[in-house]
PDB file as gemmi writes it, atoms N, CA and C in Angstrom:
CRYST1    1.000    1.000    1.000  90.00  90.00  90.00 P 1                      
ATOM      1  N   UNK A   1       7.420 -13.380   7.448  1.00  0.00           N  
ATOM      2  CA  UNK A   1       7.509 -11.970   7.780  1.00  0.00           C  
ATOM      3  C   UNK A   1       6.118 -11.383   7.930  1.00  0.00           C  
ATOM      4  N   UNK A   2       5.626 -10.593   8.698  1.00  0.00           N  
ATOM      5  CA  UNK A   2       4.716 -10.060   9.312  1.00  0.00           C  
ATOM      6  C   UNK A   2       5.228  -8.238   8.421  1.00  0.00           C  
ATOM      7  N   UNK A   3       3.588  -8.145   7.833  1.00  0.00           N  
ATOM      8  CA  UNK A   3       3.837  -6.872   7.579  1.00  0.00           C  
ATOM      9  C   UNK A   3       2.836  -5.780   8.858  1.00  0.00           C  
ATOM     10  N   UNK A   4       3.257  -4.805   9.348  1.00  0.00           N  
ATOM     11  CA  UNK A   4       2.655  -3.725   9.779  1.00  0.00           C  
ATOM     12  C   UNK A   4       2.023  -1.997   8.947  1.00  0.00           C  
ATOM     13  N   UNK A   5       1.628  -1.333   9.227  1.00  0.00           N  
ATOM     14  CA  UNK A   5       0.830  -0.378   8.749  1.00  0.00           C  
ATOM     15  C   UNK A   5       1.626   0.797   9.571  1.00  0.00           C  
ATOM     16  N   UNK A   6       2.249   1.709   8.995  1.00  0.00           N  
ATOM     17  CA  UNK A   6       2.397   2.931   9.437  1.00  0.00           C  
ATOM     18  C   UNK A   6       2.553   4.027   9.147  1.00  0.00           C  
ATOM     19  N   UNK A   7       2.649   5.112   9.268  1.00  0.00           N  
ATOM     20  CA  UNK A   7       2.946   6.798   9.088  1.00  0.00           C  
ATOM     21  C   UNK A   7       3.474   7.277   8.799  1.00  0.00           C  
ATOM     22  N   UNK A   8       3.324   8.127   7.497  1.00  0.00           N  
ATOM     23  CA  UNK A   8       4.112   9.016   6.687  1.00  0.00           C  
ATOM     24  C   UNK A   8       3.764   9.853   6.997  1.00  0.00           C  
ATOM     25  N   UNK A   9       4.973  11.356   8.150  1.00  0.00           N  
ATOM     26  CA  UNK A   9       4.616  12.121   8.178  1.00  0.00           C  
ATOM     27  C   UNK A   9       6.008  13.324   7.325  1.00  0.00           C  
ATOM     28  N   UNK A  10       5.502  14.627   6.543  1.00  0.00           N  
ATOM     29  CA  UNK A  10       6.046  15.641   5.902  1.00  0.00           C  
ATOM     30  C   UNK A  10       7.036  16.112   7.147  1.00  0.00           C  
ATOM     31  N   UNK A  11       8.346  15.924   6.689  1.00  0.00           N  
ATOM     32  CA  UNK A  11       9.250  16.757   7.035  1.00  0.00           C  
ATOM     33  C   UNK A  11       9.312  18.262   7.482  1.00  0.00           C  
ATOM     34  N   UNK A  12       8.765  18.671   6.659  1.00  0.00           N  
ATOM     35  CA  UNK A  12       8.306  20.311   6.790  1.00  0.00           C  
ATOM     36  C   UNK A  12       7.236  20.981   7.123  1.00  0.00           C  
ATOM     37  N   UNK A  13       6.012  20.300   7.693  1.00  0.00           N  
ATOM     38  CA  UNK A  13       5.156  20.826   8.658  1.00  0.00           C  
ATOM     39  C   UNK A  13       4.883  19.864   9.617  1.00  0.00           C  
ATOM     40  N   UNK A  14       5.795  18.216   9.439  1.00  0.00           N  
ATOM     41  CA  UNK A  14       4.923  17.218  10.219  1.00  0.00           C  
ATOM     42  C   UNK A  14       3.209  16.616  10.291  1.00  0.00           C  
ATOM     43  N   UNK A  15       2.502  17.154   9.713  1.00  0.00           N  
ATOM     44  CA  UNK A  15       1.374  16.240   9.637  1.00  0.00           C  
ATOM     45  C   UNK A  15       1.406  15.252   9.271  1.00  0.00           C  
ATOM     46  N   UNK A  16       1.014  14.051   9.385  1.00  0.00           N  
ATOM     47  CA  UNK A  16       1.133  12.503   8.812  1.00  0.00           C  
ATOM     48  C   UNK A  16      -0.343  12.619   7.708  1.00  0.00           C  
ATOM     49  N   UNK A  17       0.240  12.648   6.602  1.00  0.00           N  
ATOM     50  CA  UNK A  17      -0.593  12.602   5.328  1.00  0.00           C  
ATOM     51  C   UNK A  17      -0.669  11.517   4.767  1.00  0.00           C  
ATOM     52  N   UNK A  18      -0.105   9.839   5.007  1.00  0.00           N  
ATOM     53  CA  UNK A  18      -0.067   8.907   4.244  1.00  0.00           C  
ATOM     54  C   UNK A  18       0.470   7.765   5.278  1.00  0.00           C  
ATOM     55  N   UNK A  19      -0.280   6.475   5.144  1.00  0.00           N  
ATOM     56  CA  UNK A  19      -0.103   5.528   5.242  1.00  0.00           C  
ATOM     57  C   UNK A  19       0.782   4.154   4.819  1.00  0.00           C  
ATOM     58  N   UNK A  20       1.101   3.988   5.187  1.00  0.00           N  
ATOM     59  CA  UNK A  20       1.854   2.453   4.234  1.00  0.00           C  
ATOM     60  C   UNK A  20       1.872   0.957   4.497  1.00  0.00           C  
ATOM     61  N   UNK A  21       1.906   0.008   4.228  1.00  0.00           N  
ATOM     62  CA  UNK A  21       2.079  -0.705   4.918  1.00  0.00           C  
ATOM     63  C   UNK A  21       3.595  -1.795   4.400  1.00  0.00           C  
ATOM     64  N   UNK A  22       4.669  -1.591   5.445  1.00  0.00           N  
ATOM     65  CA  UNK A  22       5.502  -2.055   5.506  1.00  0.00           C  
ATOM     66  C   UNK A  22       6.352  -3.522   6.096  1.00  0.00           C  
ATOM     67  N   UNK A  23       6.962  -4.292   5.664  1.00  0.00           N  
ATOM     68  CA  UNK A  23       7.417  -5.542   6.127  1.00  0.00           C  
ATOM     69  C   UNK A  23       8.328  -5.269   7.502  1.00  0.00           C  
ATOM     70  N   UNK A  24       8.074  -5.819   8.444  1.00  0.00           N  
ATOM     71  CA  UNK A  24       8.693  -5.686   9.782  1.00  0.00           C  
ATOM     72  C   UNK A  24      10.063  -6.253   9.443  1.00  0.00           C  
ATOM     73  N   UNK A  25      10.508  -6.961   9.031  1.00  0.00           N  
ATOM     74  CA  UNK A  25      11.804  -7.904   8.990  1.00  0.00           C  
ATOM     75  C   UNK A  25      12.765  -7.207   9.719  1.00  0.00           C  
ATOM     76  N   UNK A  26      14.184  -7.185   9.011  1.00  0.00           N  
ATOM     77  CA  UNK A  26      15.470  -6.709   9.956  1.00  0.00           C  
ATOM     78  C   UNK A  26      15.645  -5.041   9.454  1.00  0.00           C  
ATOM     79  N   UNK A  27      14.662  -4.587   9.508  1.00  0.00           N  
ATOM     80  CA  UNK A  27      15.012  -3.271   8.920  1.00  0.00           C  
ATOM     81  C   UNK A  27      15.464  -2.545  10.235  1.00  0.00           C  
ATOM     82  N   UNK A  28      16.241  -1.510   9.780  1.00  0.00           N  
ATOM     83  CA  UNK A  28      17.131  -0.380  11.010  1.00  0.00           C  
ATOM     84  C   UNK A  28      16.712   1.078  10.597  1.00  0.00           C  
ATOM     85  N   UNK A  29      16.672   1.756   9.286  1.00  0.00           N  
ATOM     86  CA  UNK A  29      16.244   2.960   9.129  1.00  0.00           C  
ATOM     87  C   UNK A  29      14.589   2.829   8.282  1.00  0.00           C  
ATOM     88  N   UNK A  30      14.238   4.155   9.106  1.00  0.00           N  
ATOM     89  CA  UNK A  30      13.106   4.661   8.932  1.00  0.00           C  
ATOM     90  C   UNK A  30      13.082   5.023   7.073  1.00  0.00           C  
ATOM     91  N   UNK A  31      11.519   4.509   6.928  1.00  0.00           N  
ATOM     92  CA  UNK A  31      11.636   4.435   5.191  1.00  0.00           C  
ATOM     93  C   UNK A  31      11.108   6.574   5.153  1.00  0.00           C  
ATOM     94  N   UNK A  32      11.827   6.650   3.522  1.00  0.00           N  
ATOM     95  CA  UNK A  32      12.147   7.939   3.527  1.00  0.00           C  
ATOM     96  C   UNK A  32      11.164   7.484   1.905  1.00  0.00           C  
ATOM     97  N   UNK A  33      10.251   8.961   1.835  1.00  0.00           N  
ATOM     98  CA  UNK A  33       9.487   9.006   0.688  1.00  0.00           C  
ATOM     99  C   UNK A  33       9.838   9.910   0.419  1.00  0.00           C  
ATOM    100  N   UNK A  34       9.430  11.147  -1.349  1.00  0.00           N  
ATOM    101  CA  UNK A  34       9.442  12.121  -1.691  1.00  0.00           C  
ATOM    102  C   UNK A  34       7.831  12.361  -1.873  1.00  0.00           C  
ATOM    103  N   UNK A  35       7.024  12.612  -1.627  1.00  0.00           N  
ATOM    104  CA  UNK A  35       5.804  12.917  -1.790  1.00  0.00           C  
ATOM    105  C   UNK A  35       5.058  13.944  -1.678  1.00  0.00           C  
ATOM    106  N   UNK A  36       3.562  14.112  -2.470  1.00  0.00           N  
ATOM    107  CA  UNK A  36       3.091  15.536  -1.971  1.00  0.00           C  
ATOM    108  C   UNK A  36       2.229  15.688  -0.893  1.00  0.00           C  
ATOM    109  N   UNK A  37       2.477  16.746  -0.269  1.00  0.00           N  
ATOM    110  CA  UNK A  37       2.075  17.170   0.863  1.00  0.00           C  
ATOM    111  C   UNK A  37       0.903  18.376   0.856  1.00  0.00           C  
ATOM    112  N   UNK A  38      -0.459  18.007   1.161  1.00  0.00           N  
ATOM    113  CA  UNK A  38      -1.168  19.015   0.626  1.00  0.00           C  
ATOM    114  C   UNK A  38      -1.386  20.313   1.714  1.00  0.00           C  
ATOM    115  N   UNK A  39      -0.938  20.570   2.722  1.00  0.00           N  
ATOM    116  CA  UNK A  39      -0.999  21.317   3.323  1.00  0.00           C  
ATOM    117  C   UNK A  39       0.466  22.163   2.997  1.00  0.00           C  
ATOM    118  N   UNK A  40       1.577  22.064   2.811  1.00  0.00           N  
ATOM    119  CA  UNK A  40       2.998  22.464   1.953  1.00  0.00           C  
ATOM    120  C   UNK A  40       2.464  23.105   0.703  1.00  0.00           C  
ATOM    121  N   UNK A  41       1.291  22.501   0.009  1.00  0.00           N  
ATOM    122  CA  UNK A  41       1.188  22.354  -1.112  1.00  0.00           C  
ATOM    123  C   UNK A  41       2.363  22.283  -2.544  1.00  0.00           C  
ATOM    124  N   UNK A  42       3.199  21.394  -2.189  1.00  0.00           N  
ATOM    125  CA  UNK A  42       4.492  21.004  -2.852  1.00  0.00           C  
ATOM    126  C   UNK A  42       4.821  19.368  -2.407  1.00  0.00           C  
ATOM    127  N   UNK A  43       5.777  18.962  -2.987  1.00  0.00           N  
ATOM    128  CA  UNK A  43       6.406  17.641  -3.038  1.00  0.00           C  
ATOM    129  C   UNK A  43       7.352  17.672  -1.796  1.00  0.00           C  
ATOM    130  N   UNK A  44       7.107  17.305  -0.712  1.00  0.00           N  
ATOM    131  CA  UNK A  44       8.327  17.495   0.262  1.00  0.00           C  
ATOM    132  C   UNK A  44       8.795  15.877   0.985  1.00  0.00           C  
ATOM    133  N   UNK A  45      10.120  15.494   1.781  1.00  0.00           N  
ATOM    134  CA  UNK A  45       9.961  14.411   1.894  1.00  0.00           C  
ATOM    135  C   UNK A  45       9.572  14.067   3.149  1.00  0.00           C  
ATOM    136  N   UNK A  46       8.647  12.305   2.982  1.00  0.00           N  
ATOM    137  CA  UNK A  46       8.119  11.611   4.428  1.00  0.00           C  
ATOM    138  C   UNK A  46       8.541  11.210   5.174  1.00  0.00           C  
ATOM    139  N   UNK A  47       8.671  11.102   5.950  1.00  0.00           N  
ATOM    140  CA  UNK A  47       9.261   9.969   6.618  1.00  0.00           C  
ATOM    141  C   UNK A  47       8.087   9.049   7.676  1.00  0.00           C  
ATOM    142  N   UNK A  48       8.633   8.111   7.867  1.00  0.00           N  
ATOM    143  CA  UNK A  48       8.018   6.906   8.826  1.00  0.00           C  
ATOM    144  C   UNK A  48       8.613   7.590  10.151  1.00  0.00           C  
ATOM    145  N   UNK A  49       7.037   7.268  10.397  1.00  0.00           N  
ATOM    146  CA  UNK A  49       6.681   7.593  12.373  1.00  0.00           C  
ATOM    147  C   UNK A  49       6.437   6.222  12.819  1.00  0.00           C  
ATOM    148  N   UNK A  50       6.473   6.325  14.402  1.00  0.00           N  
ATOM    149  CA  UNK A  50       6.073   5.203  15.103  1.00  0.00           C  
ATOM    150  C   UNK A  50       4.731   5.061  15.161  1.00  0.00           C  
TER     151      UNK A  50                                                      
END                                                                             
């Protein structure tokens, strides 16, 4: 399995604040974080961009 690097961006303003790096395998949904967002300045959730 080949891992790739991609983008966590905040739900609620969209900026991509965080990186990850994730396993390509048979995955189908986009990985979902709870994290903080410093422009929100609160905990809001990420999600994976292309």
């Amino acid at each position: 399995m080949s891992s790739k690097k991609t983008a966590l961006a905040c739900s609620v303003c969209g900026s991509r604040n965080y990186a990850k790096k994730v396993n390509e395998g048979n995955r189908t949904e986009r990985l979902e974080i709870k994290k903080f967002c410093k422009y929100c300045n609160q905990h809001t959730l990420h999600r994976e961009t292309k």
